[in-house]
N, C-alpha and C positions, 0 to 999 in steps of 0.2 A: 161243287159249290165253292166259290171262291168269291174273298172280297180284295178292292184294289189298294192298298198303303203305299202312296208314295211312289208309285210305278212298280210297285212291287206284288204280285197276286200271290193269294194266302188262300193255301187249300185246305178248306175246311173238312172236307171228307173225313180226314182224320181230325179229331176233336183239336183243339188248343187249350193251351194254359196262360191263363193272365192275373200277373200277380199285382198284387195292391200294394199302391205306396201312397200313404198318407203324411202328407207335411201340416198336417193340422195338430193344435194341441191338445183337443179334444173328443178322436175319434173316435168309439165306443170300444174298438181292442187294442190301438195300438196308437193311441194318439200321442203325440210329443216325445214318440219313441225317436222319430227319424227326424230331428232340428237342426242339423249342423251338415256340410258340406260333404267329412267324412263318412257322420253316418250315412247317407242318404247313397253317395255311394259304394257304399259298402254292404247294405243290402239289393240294391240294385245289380250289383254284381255275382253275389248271392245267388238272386230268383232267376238272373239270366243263366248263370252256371247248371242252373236244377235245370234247365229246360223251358223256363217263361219261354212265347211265343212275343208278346205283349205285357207291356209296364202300365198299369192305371195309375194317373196320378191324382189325388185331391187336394183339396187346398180348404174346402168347407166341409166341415161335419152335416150328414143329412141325419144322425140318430134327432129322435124325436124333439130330445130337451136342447136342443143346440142353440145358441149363441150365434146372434145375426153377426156376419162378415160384409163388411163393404165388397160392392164392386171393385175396385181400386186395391182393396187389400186380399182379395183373390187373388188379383191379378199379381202383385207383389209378391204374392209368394210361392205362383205356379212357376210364373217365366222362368225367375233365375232356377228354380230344380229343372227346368225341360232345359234349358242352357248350360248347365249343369253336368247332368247325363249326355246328353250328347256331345258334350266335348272328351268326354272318355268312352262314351260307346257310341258311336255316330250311326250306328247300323240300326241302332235301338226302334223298335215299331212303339211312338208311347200314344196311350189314350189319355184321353183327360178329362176326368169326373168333374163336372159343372151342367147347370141348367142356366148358365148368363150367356148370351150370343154374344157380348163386348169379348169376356173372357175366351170363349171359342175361337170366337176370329185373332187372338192376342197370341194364343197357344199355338195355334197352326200354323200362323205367322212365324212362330220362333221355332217351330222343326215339326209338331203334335203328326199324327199322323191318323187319330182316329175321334171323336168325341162321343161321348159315354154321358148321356142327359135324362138323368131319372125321372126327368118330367115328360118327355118328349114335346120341348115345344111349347107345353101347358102356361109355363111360368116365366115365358120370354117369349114373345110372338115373333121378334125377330131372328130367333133360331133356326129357323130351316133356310131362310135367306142366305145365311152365313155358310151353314151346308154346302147347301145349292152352288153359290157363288166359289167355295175352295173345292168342291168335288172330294170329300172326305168319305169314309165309313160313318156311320151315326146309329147311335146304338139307341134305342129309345126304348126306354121302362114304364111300363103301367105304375100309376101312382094318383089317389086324389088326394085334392089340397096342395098341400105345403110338405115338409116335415114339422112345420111345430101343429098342422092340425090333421093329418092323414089319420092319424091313431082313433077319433073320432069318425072316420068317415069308412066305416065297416061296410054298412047296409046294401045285400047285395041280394037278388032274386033267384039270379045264375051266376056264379062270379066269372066262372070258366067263360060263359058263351059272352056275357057281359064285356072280358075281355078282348075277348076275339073283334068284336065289334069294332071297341076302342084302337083294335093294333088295325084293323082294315082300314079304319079311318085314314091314321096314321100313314099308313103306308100310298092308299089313294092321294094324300093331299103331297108327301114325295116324290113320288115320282112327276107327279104336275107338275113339279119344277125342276123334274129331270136328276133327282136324286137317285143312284144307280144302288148304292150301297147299303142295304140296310140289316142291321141287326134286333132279335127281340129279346128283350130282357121281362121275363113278368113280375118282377120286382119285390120279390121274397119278403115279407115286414115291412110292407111300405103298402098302409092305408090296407091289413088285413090282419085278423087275428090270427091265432097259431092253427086252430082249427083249417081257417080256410088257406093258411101255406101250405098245409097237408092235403086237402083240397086241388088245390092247384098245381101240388106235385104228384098227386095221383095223375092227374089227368094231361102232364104236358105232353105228352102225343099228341093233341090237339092242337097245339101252336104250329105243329108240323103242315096242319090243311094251309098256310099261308108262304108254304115254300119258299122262308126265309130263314138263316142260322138262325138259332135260341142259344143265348148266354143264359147260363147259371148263378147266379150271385147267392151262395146259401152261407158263403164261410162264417164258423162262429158265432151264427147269429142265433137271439133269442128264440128262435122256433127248435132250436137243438136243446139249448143249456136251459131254459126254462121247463121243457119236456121231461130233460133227464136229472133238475134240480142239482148242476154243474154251474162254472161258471163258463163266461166267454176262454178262459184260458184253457179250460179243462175241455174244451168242445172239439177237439182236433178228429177223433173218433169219428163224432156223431157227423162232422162234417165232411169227411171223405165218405161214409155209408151215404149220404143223401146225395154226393156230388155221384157215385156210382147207380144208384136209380136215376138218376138224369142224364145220365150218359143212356142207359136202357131204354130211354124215350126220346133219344134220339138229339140231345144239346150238341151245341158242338162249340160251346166255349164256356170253360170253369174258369169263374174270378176269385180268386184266394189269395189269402195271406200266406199259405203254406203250399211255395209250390214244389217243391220235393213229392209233398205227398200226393200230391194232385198230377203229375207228371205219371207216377209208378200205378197210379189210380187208371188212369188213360191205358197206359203199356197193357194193362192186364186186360182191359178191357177188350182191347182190340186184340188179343190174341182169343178171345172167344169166338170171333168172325159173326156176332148175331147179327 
């Protein structure tokens, strides 16, 4: 299993690591942490040291209560970080967390090599065009709504099979237009309660019957520090235990803020040979 970056193919076989950089001020763990040139790269060199395979970058908070960004000011403040990084690591494979197809096309434009769209599409019709037209990876997350109203839009019969639905959609209407690359994310906290993350991580073996990688995105999140009445900082724990049951159902890419621990997470895993 392998996806294409850049002329580059990335063998999935063995799991990856893809660490999160937020240039947002707002992000619900580490927002306004990384504002300045230095620091940005200074953790980027960091998570590429631990072992990142892949750098996500965002530019807009998708936590629930977030603070609308311009189009325009996305874009202001992806570019110069992916122009950025790549002038000290040019090798860098980076994604870029947005659901705007202007932004996609802007970021690709200036080096991106993957896009990472929690909506898949939902909230930009022009998305997959933009796909389509660069020949990128595209990573598309279940999600309904928005984020300021996902939290409301629980109500589910079967969420699992519910799912599946929605990514065959997805992936039917991709490859129509000749998208080769695709990744599933089931989108952990996004338009589900904690019950049904549990849910949905019981059962991700079943994203498997669609014979495309599954990303992980659980770091930190409220379905950990809510569970164990911690906070987001205190959740480092609970967030490598849940990234290694998704490794057991078969993920083959963790999005973390800690990839140190998510790197040695992997290592151990694969020396079980399950």
């Amino acid at each position: 299993m392998t996806i294409n970056c850049k002329g580059e193919l990335i063998d999935l076989s063995i799991p990856k690591v893809m660490g999160i950089l937020n240039v947002t001020p707002n992000s619900f763990f580490d927002g306004g942490k990384y504002k300045n040139e230095d620091e940005i790269i200074s953790q980027v060199d960091k998570m590429l040291s631990e072992g990142a395979t892949f750098i996500d970058i965002g530019a807009y908070s998708s936590k629930p209560s977030a603070e609308f960004v311009s189009e325009q000011e996305e874009i202001d403040r992806i570019v110069p970080a992916i122009e950025l990084i790549l002038k000290h690591f040019p090798e860098t494979l980076l994604s870029i967390d947005t659901f705007r197809a202007e932004v996609a096309k802007a970021s690709i434009e200036s080096g991106a090599a993957i896009i990472n769209d929690i909506a898949a599409g939902e909230l930009d019709d022009k998305m997959f065009d933009v796909i389509a037209k660069y020949n990128v990876p595209y990573i598309m997350m279940h999600m309904r709504g928005n984020p300021q109203t996902m939290q409301s839009l629980t109500q589910y019969d079967d969420i699992v099979k519910e799912m599946l639905f929605y990514f065959s959609e997805k992936v039917k209407k991709a490859r129509s237009l000749g998208i080769n690359d695709l990744i599933l994310d089931p989108g952990f906290g996004f338009a589900k309660t904690t019950d049904q993350n549990y849910e949905v991580m019981q059962k991700m073996e079943l994203f498997n019957l669609l014979e495309l990688p599954v990303l992980a995105g659980i770091s930190r999140k409220s379905m950990i520090y809510k569970t164990l009445d911690i906070t987001a900082q205190e959740a480092l724990n609970g967030t490598t235990f849940l990234n290694t049951i998704a490794l057991t159902k078969g993920t083959k890419i963790l999005r973390v803020h800690d990839v140190k621990e998510a790197v040695e997470c992997v290592a151990l895993f694969n020396k079980l040979d399950l």
